[in-house]
N, C-alpha and C positions, 0 to 999 in steps of 0.2 A: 511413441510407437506409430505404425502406420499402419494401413487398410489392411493390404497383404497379410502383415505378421499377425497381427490381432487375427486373421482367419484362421491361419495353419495353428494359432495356439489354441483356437477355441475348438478345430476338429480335430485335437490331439486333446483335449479334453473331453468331448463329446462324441466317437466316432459313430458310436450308435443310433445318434439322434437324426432326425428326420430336420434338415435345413428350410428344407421347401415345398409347397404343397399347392398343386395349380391343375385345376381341372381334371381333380382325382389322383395325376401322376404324383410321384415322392421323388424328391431327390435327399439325401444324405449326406451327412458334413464333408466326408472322404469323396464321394462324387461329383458334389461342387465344387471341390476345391482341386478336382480334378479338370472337370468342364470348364474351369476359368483361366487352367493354363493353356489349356485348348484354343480358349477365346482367345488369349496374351499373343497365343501363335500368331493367330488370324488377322487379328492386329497389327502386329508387325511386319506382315507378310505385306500388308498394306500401307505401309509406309510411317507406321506409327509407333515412335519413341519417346524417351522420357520429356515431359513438358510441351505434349503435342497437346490437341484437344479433340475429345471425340463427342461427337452430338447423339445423344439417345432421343428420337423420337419416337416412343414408344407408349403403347399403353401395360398397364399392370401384367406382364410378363416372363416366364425366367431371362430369355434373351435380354432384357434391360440390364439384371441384375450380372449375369455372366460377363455382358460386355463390360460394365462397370468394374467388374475384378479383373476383368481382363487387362482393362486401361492403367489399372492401380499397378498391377503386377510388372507393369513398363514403366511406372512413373509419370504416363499420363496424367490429361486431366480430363475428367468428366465432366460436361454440360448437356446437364439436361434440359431438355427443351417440352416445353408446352403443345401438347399434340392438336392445341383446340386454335392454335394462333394463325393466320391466314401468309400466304406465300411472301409477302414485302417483311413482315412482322421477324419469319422468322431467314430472310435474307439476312436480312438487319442482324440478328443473333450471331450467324454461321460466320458474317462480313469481321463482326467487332472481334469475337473469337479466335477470328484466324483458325475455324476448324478444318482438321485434316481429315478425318472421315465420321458420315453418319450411318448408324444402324436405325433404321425406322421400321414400325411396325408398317406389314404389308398393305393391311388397309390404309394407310398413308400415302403410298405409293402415289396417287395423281398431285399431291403436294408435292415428292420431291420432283415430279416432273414440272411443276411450274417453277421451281427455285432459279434463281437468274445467277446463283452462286456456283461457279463450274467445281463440283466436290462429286466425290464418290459415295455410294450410299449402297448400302446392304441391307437386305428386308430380311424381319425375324417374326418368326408367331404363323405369319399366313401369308400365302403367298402372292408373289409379287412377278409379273412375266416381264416387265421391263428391267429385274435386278438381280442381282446374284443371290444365294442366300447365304445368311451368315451361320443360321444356323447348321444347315450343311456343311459346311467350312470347317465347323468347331467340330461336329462329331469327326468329320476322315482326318481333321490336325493332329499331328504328334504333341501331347503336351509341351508347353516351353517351360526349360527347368527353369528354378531360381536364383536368380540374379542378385544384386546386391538392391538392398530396401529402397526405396524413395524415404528421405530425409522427412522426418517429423515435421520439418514447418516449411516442405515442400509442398506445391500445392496440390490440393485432389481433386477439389469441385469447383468449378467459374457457374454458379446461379445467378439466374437473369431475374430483375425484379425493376418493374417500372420504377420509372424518377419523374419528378413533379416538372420537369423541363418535355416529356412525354417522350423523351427516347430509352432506352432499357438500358440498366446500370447491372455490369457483372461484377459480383460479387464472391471473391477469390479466399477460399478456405484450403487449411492448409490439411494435411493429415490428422495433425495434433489437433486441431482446430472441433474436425467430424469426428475423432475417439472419445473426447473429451464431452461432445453430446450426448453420442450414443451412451456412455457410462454414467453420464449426471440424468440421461432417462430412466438407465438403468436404478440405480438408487431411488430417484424420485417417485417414481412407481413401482416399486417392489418387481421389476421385470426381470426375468429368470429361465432357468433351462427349462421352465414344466410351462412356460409362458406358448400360448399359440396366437399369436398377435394375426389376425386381418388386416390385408394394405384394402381396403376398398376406395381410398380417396387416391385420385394421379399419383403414381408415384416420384413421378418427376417434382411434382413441388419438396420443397424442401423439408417442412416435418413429416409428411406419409414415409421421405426416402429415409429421413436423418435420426429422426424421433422414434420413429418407432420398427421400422425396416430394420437399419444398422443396429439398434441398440438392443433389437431382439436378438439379432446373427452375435454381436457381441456376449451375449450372454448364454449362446447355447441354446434357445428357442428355436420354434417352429415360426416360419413364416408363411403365413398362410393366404394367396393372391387371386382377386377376384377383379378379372381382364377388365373390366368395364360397369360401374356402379348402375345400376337399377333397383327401385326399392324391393322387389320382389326375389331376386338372386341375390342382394343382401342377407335378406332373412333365410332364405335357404341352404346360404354358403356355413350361417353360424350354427344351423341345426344339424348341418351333412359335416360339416368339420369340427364341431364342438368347440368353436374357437373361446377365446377365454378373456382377449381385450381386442380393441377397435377404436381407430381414430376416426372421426367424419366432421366435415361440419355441420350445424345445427340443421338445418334442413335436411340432410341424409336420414337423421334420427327422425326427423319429421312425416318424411314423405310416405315413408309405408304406414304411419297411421291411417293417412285418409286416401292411398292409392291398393292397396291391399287388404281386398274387402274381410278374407282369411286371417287376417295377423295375428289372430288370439290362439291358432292352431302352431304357431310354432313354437318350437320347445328353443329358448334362448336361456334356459337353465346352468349353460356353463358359462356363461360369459361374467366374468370378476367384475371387470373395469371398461368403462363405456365413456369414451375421453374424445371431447370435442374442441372446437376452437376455429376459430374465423371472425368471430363474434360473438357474445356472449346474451344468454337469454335472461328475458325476465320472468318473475316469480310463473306467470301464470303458465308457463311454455314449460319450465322449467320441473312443474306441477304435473304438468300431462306427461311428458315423457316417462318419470318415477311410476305414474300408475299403469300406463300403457307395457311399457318394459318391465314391471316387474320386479325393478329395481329402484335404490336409493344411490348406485354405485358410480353417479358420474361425476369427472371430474373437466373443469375449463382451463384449459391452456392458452397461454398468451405466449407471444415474441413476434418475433418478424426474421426473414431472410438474412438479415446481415448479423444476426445474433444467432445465427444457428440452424432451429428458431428455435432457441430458450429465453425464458424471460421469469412468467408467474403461473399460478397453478393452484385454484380454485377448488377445494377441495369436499369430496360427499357432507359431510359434519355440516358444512355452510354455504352447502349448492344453495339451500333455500332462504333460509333467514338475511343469506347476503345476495340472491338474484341478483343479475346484472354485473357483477362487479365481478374484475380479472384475477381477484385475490389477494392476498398482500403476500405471500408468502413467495420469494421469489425461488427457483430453481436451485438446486444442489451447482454449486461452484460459479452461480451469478449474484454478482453485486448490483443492487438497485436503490437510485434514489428516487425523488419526487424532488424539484427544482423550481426557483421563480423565476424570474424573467432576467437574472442577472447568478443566475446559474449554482444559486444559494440553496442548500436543502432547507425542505419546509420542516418547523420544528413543528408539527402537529394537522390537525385536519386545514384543509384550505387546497387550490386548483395548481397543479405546474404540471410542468410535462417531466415525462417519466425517461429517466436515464440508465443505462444498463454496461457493468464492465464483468466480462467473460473470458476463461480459457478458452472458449467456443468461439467469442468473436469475430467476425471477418479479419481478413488482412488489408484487406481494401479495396476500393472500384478498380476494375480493371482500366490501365491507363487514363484514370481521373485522378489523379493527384487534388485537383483543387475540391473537388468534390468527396474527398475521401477525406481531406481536413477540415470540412465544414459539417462532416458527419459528426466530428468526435471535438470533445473537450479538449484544453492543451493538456490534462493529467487520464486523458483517455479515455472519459465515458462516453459513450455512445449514445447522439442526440434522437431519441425513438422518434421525434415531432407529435408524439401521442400525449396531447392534456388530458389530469385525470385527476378526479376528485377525490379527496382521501378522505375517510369520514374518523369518527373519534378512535375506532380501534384497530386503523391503517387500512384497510380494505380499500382497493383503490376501484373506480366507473370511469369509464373512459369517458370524455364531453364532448372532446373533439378533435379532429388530426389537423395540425397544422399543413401539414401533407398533401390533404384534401384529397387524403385516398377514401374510396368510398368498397366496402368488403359485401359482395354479392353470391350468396349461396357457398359461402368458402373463397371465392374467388375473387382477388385483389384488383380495382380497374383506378386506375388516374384520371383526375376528370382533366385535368391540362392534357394527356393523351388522344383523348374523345373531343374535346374542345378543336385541336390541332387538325382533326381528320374530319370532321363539318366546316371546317376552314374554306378547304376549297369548291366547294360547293358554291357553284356563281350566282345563287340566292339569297347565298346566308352573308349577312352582313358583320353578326356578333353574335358569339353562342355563351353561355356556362351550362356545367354541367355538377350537378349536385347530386347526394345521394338523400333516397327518402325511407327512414326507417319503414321496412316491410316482419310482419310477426314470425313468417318461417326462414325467409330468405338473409334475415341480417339486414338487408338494403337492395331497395331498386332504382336504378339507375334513371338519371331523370335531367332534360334538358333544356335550355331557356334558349330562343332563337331569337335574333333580330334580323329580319330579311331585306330585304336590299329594296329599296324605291322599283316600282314596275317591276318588281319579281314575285311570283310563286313558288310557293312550294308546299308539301302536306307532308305530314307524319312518314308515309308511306314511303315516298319519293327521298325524304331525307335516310329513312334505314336502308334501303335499297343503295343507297349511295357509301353509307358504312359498311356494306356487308363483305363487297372483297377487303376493307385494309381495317378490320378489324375483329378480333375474336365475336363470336354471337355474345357470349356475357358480358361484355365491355359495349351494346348497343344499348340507347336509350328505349329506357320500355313506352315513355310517356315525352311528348314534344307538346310545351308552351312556348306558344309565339307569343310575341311581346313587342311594344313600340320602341323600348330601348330600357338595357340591364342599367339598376342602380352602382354608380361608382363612387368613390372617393373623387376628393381633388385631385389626386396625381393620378388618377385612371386604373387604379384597383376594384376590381368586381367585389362587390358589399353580398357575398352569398348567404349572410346571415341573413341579409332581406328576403332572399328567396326563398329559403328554410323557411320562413314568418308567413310568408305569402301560401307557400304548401300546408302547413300546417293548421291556417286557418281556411282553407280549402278556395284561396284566391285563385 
C-alpha cells in the first residue's frame, strides 16, 4: 500500500476524527484529505511529477504535512530537510537530490535567499515578501483528482543523514518501506484512533515524521503540532491539548524541570506514553523524570534513519532496573542480532555490534552503490556500526559507535564532518573531534586542535570560523589545543586516548 491509499482508507474510516491540531485550529480527516489534493495541484502546477523531489523546510507545521501528501499523491518524493543546517549544508542536499521545488517555512526565507541552488521555493506558515505562498496556492487550487497510486516499493522519502566520509548520505524509502513503520509503531505502542500524539521534536527528522506523525494518521489519531519546541509551551501544549503520548529527546523531558520554575502547576494528567530516544539515560535521570512527571510511563526507542527508525524499545517494567540500556526487545517486524567481528551472532552476554533486517529498511543511499553494500550483510542485515553490550538476560548498552557519530540533545553530528570544516582554517594543523558524555544533553561535542607553527588561534575565533558551514549543534562546545593527536602507525587518530585524557580531566 502507499501514503495516498492508506489516507483515503483511514478518512473513510474515521470521517469524524480531528486529523490535526495546530495553534488551536482543527483540521479533519475529509478536510485533509481534501487540502492535499489541493497541495497535489500546486505541485504540479509547478512542475512536479512522479519521482520528482520536493524539499520541506519547514518547522512543525500543517504546510509540511499537506505538501508531503501532496508529493505522495504525484508519486513524488519527499525530502525533508533540517531547518537548523546553514546555506552550503543544505545546497549540498537540494544539489545530490536533484530537488525540483522547495516549500520553506517563511521564517527561513533569508536562507533560501542565500542558496546558490537556482530552485524555486514557496513559503508556508509566515510569511515571506520575497516568495510566493504556498499556502495561498493550496486554499484558491481546485483539488487534483486521483490518479493511479504510486507503486508500493516506489519511493516516498530520500532522508538525509550524515556519513562518516562528512558528506550527507540520502537514504531512499520506498512506500511500503514508511507504512510498514508507521503500522509496526502502531502495534508496538498500542497507538490508535483515541491516540493524541504531540510532534514537539523537528518534524523533518525521521521518527518525530515516521514513528509517530504517520503512524498516528495511520491509525485514525489526532496529530497534535507544536511550531517550535521550548520547555514552557511544551507543558502548555499538553495541558491546553490533553495530549496522550509524545516523543522528545531526553533533554526535552529535562529542560522544563529546571527552566520552569511553575512545572508542578501543570496538569499532564492525560498523557499515557512519554517515549524518548537519541540517547538513553541512566538510573539517576531516568529516577527524576518518574517523580517529576508523575509518571512511570516511559519508554526508549532505539534505530537510526536507514531503518526507518525502527530498531529496539526499552520498555516502563525495565526503564529502571535496566537504566541505560536500549532494550532487548526489538520492534514489531524487525529482526536483530548482536554479531562479533566476523559477523557471527553472539550466543549469550559479550560486546558486538548490533545488526537489524526490516520490512521498513532503506532501499539504499541515493546513487552510492558502493556505500549502500558496505551498509548491509551479503544476506541483508543492516551494519548499525553501534557496539553493545548484552548482559545475562539480553538487554543490550550501547559502548560505542564505530561511526563515531556523537548524539547531542537528540541531534546526530559526525565528528569526520566537524573535523573536515576546521580543516580549512589556516591555523589548524590537525583536529579530532569526540563526543563527551553530558547528563541532560546525551553528549557535548568536544575538540582536539593542533595549530600550525607561528599560528594563533582561540576557542572563539575557531567557532566563529564554524558558524556559516555549520549547524550550531554540530559546533564544538569546548577546544583543547594540544602539541599533536595520538595516532597509530598507519595514522589513525587513537580517540579512545582522548576519551582517557577527558575523562580524567587532562
Amino acid at each position: 500500500m502507499d501514503l495516498s491509499t492508506l489516507l483515503r482508507c483511514t478518512t473513510r474510516s474515521f470521517p469524524d476524527h480531528e486529523l490535526l491540531r495546530y495553534q488551536g485550529q482543527c483540521l479533519r480527516y475529509p478536510e485533509f484529505l481534501r487540502l492535499s489534493r489541493q497541495a497535489a495541484r500546486v505541485l504540479a502546477q509547478h512542475g512536479v511529477g512522479a519521482g520528482d523531489r520536493v524539499a520541506l523546510i519547514c518547522r512543525n507545521t500543517p504546510g509540511f504535512l499537506l505538501a508531503a501528501y501532496g508529493a505522495w499523491q504525484l508519486g513524488a518524493v519527499v525530502v525533508p530537510v533540517n531547518h537548523k543546517l546553514q546555506a552550503p549544508e543544505v545546497d549540498y542536499i537540494l544539489q545530490h537530490a536533484r530537488v525540483r521545488l522547495c516549500i520553506v517555512d517563511g521564517t527561513l526565507a533569508p536562507l533560501a535567499t542565500q542558496l546558490c541552488t537556482p530552485i524555486t521555493a514557496l513559503w508556508t506558515d509566515t510569511p515571506a515578501e520575497a516568495l510566493a505562498s504556498f499556502d495561498a496556492l493550496v486554499e484558491a487550487a481546485p483539488p487534483l483528482p486521483d490518479g493511479p497510486p504510486p507503486g508500493a516499493d516506489s519511493p516516498a522519502q530520500l532522508l538525509y543523514t550524515s556519513g562518516t566520509t562528512g558528506k550527507p548520505k540520502g537514504c531512499l524509502h520506498s512506500h511500503r518501506n514508511v507504512v510498514m513503520q508507521a503500522l509496526a509503531c502502531c502495534t508496538s505502542l498500542s497507538i490508535g484512533h483515541d491516540t493524541r500524539m504531540l510532534v514537539a521534536m523537528p518534524i523533518w527528522h525521521a521518527s518525530p515524521l515516521n514513528n509517530w506523525t504517520l503512524a498516528t494518521l495511520a491509525a485514525g489519531g489526532t496529530v497534535v503540532l507544536l511550531r517550535e519546541y521550548q520547555p514552557r509551551a511544551f507543558l502548555e501544549i499538553i495541558e491546553a491539548e490533553r495530549t496522550t503520548m509524545t516523543f522528545a529527546a531526553p533533554v526535552a523531558l529535562l529542560a522544563p524541570l529546571h527552566s520552569v520554575p511553575d512545572f508542578q502547576r501543570f496538569d499532564l494528567s492525560s498523557m499515557k506514553l512519554w517515549i524518548y530516544g537519541g540517547g538513553p539515560l541512566g538510573r539517576e535521570m531516568a529516577e527524576k523524570l518518574i517523580a517529576a512527571y508523575g509518571s512511570e510511563r516511559f519508554v526508549q526507542v532505539y534505530g537510526m534513519t536507514e531503518t526507518g527508525p525502527l530498531g529496539t524499545a526499552l520498555y516502563p517494567q525495565d526503564a529502571l532496573r535496566k537504566a541505560g540500556s536500549i532494550g532487548r526487545a526489538s520492534t514489531v517486524t524487525v529482526q536483530l542480532r548482536v554479531v562479533d567481528p566476523q559477523d557471527r551472532p553472539l550466543d549469550g552476554p559479550g560486546v558486538g555490534e548490533i545488526q537489524l533486517r526490516s520490512e521498513a529498511m532503506m532501499q539504499g543511499y541515493l546513487d552510492d552503490p558502493e556505500a549502500t553494500a558496505r551498509a548491509f550483510t551479503d544476506d541483508g542485515w543492516y551494519r548499525s556500526g553501534d557496539l553493545a553490550r548484552v548482559d545475562e538476560e539480553g538487554f543490550m548498552f550501547i559502548v560505542d559507535r564505530a561511526k563515531d557519530m556523537i548524539i547531542t540533545g537528540g541531534e546526530n553530528v559526525y565528528s569526520k564532518e566537524v573535523e573536515d570544516a576546521l580543516a580549512p582554517h589556516p591555523a589548524v594543523q590537525d583536529a579530532a573531534v569526540i563526543g563527551r558524555p553530558h547528563p541532560e544533553w546525551g553528549e557535548t561535542v568536544i575538540a582536539f586542535v593542533v595549530l600550525r607553527p607561528g599560528q594563533s588561534a582561540d576557542a572563539q575565533a575557531l567557532a566563529g570560523h564554524l558558524a556559516p558551514r555549520l549547524a550550531r549543534y554540530k559546533i564544538p562546545r569546548e577546544f583543547h589545543f594540544c602539541e599533536a593527536l595520538p595516532r597509530t602507525p598507519t595514522g589513525k587518530i587513537m580517540k579512545h586516548q582522548l576519551r582517557q585524557q577527558l575523562a580524567g580531566g587532562a
